[in-house]
C-alpha positions in Angstrom: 0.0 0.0 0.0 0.8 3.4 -0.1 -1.0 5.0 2.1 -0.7 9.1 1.8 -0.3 11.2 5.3 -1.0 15.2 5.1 0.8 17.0 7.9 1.0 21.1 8.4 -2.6 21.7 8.7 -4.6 24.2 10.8 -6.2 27.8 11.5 -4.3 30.5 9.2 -5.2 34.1 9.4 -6.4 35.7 5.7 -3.2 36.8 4.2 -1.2 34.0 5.7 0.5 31.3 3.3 0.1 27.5 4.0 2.2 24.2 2.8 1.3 21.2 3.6 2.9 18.0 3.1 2.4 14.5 2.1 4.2 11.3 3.0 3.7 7.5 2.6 2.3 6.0 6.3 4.9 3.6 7.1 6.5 3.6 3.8 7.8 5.8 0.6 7.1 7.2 -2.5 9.2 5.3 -5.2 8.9 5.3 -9.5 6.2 6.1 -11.3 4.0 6.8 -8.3 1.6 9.8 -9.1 0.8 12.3 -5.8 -2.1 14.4 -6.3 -4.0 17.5 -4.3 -7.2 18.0 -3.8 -9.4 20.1 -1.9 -13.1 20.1 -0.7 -14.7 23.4 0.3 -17.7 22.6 2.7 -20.9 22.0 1.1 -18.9 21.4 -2.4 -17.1 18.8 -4.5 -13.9 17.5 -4.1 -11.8 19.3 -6.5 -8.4 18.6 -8.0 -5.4 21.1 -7.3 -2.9 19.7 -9.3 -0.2 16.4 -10.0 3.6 15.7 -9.8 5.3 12.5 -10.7 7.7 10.7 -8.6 10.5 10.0 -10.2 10.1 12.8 -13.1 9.1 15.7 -11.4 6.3 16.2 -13.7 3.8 18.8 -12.3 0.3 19.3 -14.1 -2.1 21.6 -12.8 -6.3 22.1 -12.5 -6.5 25.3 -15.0 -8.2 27.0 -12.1 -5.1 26.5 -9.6 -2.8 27.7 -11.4 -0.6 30.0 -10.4 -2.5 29.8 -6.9 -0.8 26.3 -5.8 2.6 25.2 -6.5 3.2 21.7 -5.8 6.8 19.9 -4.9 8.5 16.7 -4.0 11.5 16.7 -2.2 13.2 13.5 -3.4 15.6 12.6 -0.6 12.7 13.4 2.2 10.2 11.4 0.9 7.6 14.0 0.5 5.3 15.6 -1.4 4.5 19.4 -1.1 1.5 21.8 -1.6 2.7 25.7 -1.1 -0.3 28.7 -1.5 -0.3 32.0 -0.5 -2.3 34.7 -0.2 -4.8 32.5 1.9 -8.5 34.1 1.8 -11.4 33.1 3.9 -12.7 31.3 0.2 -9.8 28.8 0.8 -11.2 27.0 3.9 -11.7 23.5 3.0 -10.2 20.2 3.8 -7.0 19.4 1.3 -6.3 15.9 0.7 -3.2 14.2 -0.7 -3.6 10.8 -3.0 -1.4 8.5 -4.0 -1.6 6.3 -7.2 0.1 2.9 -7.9 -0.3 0.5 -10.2 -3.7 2.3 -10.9 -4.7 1.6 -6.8 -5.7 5.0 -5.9 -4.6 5.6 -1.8 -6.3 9.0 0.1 -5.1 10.5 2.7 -7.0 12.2 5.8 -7.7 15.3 4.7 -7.0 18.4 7.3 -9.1 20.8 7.1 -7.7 24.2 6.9 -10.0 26.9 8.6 -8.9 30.8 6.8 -10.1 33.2 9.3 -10.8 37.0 8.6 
């Protein structure tokens, strides 16, 4: 399995900037595993933010995130990394990371990030 675990969540202030990150419970990212972040604003769908590849790198992004989101991995610490700034009261939702392997889909908890006024 590779079971996704966010970390870094909580109450920001409007204005504030925010990264979480995301690491494999008991385990690590390796190859061609895809990470992906999502969000869910309450009362809403679960949205996509954006993608990065393992091994490559590769970032793709939701056209509405961009430039909103930027999205990391850092290689030798095993994790993967959501960075936004600018954080409005709009932003509150709960942001989950996923993991995909061998087309086996994995989500993570989901914090949910309160953006207070």
């Amino acid at each position: 399995q590779v079971q996704p675990a966010e970390s870094g969540g909580g109450v920001v202030q409007a204005g504030d900037s925010l990264t979480l990150s995301c690491s494999v419970s008991g385990g690590t990212f390796v190859g061609d595993d895809m990470v992906a972040w999502y969000r869910q604003a309450p009362g809403k769908e679960r949205e996509v933010i954006g993608t990065i590849t393992w091994d490559a790198g590769s970032r793709h992004y939701a056209d509405s995130m961009r430039g909103r989101f930027t999205i990391y991995r850092n290689y030798h610490e095993t994790r993967a990394w959501r960075h936004m700034n600018g954080l409005n009261p709009e932003n509150t939702a709960s942001y989950y990371c996923s993991s995909q392997r061998d087309s086996v889909v994995y989500w993570g908890q989901g914090p949910q990030v309160p953006v207070s006024s």
